[in-house]
VEXBABA-885289 format. One record per residue (C-alpha): residue in one letter; x, y, z. Coordinates in steps of 0.5 Angstrom, whole numbers, plus 500, padded with zeros to 3 digits. Layout:
<vexlums>
VEXLUM  code   xx   yy   zz
VEXLUM     a    X    Y    Z
...
</vexlums>
This chain:
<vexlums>
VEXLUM  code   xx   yy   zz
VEXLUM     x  501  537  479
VEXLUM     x  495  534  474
VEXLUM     x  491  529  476
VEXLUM     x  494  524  472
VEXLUM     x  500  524  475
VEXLUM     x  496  523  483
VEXLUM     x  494  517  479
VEXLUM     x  501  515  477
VEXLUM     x  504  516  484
VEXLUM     x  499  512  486
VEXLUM     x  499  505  482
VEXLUM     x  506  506  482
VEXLUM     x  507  505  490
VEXLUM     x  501  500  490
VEXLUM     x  505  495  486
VEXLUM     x  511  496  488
VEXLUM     x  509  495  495
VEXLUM     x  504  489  493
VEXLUM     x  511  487  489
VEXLUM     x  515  487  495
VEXLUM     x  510  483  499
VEXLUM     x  509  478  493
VEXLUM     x  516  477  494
VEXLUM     x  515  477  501
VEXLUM     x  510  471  501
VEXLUM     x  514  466  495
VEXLUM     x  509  467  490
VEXLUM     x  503  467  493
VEXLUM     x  499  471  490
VEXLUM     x  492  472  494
VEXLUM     x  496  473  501
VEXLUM     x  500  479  497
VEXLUM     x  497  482  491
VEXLUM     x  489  482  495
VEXLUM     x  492  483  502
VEXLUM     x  496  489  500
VEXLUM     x  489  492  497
VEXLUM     x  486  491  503
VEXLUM     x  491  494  508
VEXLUM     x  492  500  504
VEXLUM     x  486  502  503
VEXLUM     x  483  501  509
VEXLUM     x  491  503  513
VEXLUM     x  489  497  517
VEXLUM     x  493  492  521
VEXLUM     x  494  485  521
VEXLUM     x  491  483  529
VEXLUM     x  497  478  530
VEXLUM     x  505  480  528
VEXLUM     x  508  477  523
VEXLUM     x  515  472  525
VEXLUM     x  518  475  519
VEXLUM     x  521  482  521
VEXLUM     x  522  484  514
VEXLUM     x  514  484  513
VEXLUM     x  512  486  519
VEXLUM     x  518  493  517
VEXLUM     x  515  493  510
VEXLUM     x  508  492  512
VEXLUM     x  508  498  517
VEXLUM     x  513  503  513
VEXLUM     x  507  501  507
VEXLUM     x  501  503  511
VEXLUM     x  505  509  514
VEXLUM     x  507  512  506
VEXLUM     x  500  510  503
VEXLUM     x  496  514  508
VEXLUM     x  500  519  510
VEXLUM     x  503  521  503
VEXLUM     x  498  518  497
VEXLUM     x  491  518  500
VEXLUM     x  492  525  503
VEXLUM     x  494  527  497
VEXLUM     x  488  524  494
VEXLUM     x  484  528  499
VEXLUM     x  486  534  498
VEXLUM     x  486  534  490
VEXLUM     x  478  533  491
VEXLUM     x  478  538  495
VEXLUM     x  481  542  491
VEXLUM     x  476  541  485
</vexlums>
């Protein structure tokens, strides 16, 4: 795949996964759009468990997706280059 299209899987399962916690959090966009950057990109997760099962489901398939299948994917095109 060209690199072009790395970056498309990229950006397209960012704001899908920060559309989702957008959603998720009725509209407010710095606990969604600014807390999903910051988990993605780190693969951290919040101390404490959300009460909703639904977030704490989508924030642990989100985490798990991103790392293991887009960011691997960048590191292994850079290392190719």
């Amino acid at each position: 795949m060209s690199r072009c299209r790395y970056h498309r899987h990229f950006r397209i399962a960012f704001l899908a996964f920060s559309h989702a916690f957008f959603s998720l959090k009725n509209g407010k966009f710095k606990g969604s759009v600014y807390g999903t950057f910051v988990i993605l990109m780190t693969a951290g997760l919040p101390s404490e468990p959300s009460d909703n099962e639904l977030e704490s489901m989508l924030l642990y398939v989100s985490v798990t997706f991103f790392t293991v299948f887009i960011l691997n994917i960048f590191i292994g095109d850079a290392c190719l280059q």
